[in-house]
GUVEX-104017 format. One record per residue: x, y, z of N, C-alpha, C in turn; residue in one letter. Coordinates in steps of 0.05 Angstrom, whole numbers, plus 5000, padded with zeros to 4 digits. Example, Ala and Ser with C-alpha at 12.3 -4.5 7.8 and 13.67 -1.06 7.14 Angstrom:
2
526448865156524649105156526449345156A
525749555142527349795143525850015157S
***
This chain:
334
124174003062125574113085124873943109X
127073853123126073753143125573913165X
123573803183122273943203121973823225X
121873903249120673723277118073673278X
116873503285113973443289111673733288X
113373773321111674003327112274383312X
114874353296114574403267112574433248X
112374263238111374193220108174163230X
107774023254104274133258103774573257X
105774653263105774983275105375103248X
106674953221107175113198103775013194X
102874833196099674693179097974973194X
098174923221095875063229097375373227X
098975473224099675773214098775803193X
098375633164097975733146094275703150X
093775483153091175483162090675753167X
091275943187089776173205090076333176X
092376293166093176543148090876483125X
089776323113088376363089085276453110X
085976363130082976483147082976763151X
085776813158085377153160084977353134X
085877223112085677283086082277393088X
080977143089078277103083076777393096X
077377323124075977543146076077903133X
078377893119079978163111078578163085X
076978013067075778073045073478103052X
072477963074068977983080069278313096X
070378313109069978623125070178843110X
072478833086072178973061069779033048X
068778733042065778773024063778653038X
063278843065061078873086059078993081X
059179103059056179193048054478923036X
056378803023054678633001053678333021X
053578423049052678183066050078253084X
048778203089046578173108046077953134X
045578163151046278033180042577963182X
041077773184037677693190036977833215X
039277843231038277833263037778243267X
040078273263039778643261040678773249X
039978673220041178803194044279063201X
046378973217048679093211050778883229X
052278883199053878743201057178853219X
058478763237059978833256061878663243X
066078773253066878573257066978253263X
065078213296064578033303063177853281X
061778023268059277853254061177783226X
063077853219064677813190066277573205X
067377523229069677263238067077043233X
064477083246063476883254062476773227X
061576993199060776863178062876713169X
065376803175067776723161068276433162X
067776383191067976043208066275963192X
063376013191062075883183062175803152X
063376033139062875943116065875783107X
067375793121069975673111069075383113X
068575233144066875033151064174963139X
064275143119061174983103059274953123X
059175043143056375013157053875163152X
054175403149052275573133048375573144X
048575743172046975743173044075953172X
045276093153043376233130043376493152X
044076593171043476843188044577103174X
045976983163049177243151049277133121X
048577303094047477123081049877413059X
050177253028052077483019049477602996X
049677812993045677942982047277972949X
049478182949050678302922051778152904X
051778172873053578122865057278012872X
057478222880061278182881060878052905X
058578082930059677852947060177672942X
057077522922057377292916059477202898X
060677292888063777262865065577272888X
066277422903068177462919067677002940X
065076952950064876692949065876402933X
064476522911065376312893068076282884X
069376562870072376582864074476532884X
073576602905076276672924075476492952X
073376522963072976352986072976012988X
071576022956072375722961073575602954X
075975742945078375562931079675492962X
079375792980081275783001079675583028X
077175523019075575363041076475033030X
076874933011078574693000080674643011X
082474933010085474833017085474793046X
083574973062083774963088082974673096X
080174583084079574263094082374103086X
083374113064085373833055088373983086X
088574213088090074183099089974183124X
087374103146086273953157086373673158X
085473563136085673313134087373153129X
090473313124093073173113093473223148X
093273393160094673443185093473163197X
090973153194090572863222091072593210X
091572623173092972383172095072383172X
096272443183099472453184099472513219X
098472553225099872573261097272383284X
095372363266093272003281093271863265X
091571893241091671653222093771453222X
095971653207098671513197098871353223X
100371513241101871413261100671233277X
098171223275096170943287096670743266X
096270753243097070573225098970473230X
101270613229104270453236104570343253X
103470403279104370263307103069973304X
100970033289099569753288100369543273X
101669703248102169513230105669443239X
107469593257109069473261108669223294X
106469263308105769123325104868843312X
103568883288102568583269105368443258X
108468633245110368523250112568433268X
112568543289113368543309113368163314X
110668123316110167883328110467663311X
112067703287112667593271115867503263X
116667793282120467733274121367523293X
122367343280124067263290125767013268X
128667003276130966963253130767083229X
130667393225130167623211133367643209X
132667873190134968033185135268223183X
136368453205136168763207138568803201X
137769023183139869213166139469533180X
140969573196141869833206144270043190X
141770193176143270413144142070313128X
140870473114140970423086141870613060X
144370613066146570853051147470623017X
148670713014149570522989150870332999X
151770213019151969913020149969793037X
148369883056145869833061143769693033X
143669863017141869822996142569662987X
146069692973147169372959146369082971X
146469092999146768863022142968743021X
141468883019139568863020138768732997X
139168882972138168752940139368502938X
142168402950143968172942141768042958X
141968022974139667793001137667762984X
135967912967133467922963134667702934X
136467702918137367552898137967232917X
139567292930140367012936137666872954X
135866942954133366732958132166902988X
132467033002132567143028128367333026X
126167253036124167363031124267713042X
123767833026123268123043122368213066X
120567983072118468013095120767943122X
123767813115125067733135126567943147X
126468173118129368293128126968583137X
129068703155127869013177130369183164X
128869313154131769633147130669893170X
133169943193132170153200134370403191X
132270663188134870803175133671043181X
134471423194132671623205132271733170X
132171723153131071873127128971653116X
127271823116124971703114125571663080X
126471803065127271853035128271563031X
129971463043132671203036129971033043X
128171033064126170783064124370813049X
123170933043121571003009122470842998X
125170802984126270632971126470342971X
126370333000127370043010124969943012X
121470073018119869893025119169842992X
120070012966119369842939119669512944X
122169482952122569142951121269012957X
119569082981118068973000118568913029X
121369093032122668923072120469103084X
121469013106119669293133121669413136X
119869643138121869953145121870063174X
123770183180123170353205124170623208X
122670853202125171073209125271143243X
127871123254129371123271131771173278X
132971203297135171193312136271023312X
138870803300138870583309141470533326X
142270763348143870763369141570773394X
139470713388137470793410137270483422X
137470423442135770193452133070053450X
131470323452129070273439127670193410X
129370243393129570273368129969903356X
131869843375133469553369131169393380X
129569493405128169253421125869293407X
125069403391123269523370123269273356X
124869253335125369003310126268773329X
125468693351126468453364129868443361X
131168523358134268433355135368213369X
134268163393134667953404133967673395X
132867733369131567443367132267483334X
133767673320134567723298136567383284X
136667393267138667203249141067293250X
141967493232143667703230143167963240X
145468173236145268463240147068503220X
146968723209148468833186148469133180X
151269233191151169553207152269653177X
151269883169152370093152151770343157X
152870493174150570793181153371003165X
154970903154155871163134158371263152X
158571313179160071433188161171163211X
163971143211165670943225164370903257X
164971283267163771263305160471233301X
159671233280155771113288156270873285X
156870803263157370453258158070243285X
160370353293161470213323160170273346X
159270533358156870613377153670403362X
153070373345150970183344151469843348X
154069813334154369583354155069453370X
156069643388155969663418153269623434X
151069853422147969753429147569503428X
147369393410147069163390148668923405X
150669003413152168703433150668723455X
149768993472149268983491146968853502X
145068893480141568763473142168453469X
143568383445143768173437146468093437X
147167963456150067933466150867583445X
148967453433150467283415148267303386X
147167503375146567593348149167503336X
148967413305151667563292151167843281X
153367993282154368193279155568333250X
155568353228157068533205156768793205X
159668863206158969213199161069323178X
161069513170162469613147163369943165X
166569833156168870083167169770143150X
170770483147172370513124175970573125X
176670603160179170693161180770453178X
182070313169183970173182184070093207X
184870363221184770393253181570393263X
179370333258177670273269176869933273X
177569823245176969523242178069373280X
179669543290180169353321178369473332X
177469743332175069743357172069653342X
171969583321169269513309170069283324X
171369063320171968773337171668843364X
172468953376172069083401169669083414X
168769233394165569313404163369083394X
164368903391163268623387162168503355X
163668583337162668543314163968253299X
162168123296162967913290164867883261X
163968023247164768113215165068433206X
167868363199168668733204169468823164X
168168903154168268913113169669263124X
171469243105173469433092173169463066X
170169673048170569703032173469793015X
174370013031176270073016179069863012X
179369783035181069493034180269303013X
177469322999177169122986177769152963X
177369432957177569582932180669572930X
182369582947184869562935185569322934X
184369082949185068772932184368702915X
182368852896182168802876183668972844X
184469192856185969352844189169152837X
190069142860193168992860192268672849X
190168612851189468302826189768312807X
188268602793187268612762190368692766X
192068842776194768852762197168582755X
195668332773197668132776195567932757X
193168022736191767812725189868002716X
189367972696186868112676184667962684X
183767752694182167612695181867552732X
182967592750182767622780180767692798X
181268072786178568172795176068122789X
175767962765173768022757171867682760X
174467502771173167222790172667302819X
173567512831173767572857170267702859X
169567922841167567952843164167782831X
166267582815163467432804163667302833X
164967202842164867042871163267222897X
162967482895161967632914158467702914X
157867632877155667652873154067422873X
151767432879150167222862149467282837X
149267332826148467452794151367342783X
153067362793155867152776155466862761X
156466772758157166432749157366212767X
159466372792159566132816160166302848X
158466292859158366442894159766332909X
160866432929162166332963159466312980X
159266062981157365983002158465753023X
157365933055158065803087155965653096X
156765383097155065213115155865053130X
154564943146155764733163156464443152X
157864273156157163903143154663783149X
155163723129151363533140153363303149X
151163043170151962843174152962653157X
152162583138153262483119155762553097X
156662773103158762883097160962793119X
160062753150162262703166163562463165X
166662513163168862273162169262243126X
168362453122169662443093170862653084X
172162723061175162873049174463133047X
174463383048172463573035173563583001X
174363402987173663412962171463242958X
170163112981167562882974165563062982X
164363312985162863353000160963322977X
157863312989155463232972154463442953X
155163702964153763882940155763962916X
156663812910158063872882158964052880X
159464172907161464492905164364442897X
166264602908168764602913169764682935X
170464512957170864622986173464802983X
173965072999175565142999177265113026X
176165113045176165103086174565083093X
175264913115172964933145173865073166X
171965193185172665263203171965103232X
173765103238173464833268174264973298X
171265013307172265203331173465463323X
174765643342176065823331178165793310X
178765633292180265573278180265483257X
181365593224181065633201182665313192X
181865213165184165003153183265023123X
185965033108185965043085184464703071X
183864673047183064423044185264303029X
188264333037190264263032191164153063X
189164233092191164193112190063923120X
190663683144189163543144187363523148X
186063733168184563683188181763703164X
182763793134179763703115179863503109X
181663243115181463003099179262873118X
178362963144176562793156173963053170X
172163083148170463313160168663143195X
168363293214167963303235164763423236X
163063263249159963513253161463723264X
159563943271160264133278162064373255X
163464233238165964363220163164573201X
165064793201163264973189164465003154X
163364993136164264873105164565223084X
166565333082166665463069166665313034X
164465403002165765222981165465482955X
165965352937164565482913162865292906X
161065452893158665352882157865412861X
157065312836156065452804153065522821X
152765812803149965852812148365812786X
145365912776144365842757144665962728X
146966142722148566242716151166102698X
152265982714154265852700153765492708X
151565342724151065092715151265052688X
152764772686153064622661154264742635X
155765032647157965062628159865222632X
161065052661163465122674163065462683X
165065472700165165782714165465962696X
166965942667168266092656170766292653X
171966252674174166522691176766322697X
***
């Protein structure tokens, strides 16, 4: 169940009192079987104070248990409940100093480390997908930051090894937290369309030339995700139906469309720029033995049918295919 901080400290120390008041309510019961040193009668007062003491193991022999059943009533019942009271003591201050000293520190030791990272804001099911693909296509864990408020979804995500953060990630604070400003990428998935676009709005506003990906699911939002400064706007469901109307125009379509989306396929879409030595030549000459498909030149796209690939330009940004280790040396297969 989730709880608020000060929640969840109110329930520790409520139950706390309660196994204490338990205690107090059996010693005052079996007030015969105790002896007070100082003036042999034992009072109220004198049953709270043995109670402290003995729950706290301090025990300083004044108030002592003489009978049988006291002493059983000790061993059976008091000290199971003097255990639970220490551990749940001791879970309380690691979890509200320990922990939380820990973390600030250990995200202050990464902190001073991010930079050309990669924060993933969500980690919902395309969050997670987006993350494991990076971690395949060569990307170290230590680069990428998942912030996401369920602490449950980062459980998961610090298995891999990224850094976690649970947070807010429409907060300002939150973003200047993982450096964003000094990020590689951003890569929005928070599940719902108006969080997705309200975060990268934050996100332009901090880091006004980050790139930007986010994932929309309705049509009519893809212009205000652009809007709100997103450099790359994914339409799951849009995607899901280009691949639907493929497999109907080719048994074999969908299923190149997604080996091309994976790395774990035969052959990937991979973006880079020309190297120098690539410039003033064809993009069927380029050096990595890909298959150029376009460049992009300035704001502007060219097929490798138009001219402007017969003479690659620095600057030209190289969309190709590529065999990955997968289908090297025996063709794509598709």
């Amino acid at each position: 169940m989730r709880v608020p901080v000060w929640g969840d400290l109110g329930i520790r120390l409520g139950l706390a009192l309660f196994l204490i008041a338990i205690v107090v309510a059996i010693h005052w019961f079996d007030r015969d079987g105790l002896t007070d040193a100082a003036d042999g009668h034992v009072s109220f007062l004198d049953v709270v104070y043995f109670t402290m003491i003995s729950v706290t193991t301090t025990g300083f022999g004044d108030i002592t248990p003489v009978s049988d059943s006291a002493r059983m009533v000790e061993a059976v019942i008091v000290t199971p409940i003097r255990f639970a009271v220490f551990f749940i003591f001791v879970g309380t201050a690691y979890n509200f100093i320990i922990k939380r000293s820990w973390e600030k520190f250990r995200m202050a030791r990464i902190q001073e480390n991010l930079s050309g990272h990669i924060v993933v804001l969500g980690y919902g099911v395309s969050g997670s997908e987006s993350v494991e693909e990076l971690i395949q296509r060569g990307t170290d864990p230590a680069e990428i930051v998942v912030v996401d408020p369920s602490e449950e979804r980062l459980t998961e995500a610090e298995k891999l090894g990224v850094n976690v953060m649970a947070a807010d990630a429409t907060r300002d604070s939150t973003l200047e937290a993982v450096r964003i400003s000094r990020a590689q990428n951003v890569l929005v998935s928070a599940g719902r369309d108006d969080t997705s676009i309200l975060i990268v709005l934050t996100v332009r506003h901090i880091a006004p030339e980050v790139p930007i990906s986010v994932v929309v699911r309705a049509d009519d939002n893809e212009l205000l995700a652009r809007q709100a400064g997103a450099n790359n706007v994914i339409n799951p469901v849009r995607f899901t139906g280009l691949l639907l109307a493929g497999s109907a125009k080719g048994a074999h379509i969908a299923d190149y469309l997604a080996d091309l989306a994976s790395v774990t396929g035969r052959v990937q879409l991979v973006e880079r720029e020309v190297t120098q030595e690539e410039c003033g030549k064809t993009i069927s000459e380029i050096s990595s033995g890909g298959k150029g498909l376009r460049i992009y030149r300035g704001s502007r796209a060219f097929g490798y049918w138009e001219d402007a690939c017969q003479n690659l330009q620095p600057g030209d940004v190289l969309v190709e295919i590529v065999p990955t280790e997968n289908g090297t040396g025996s063709g794509d297969g598709h």
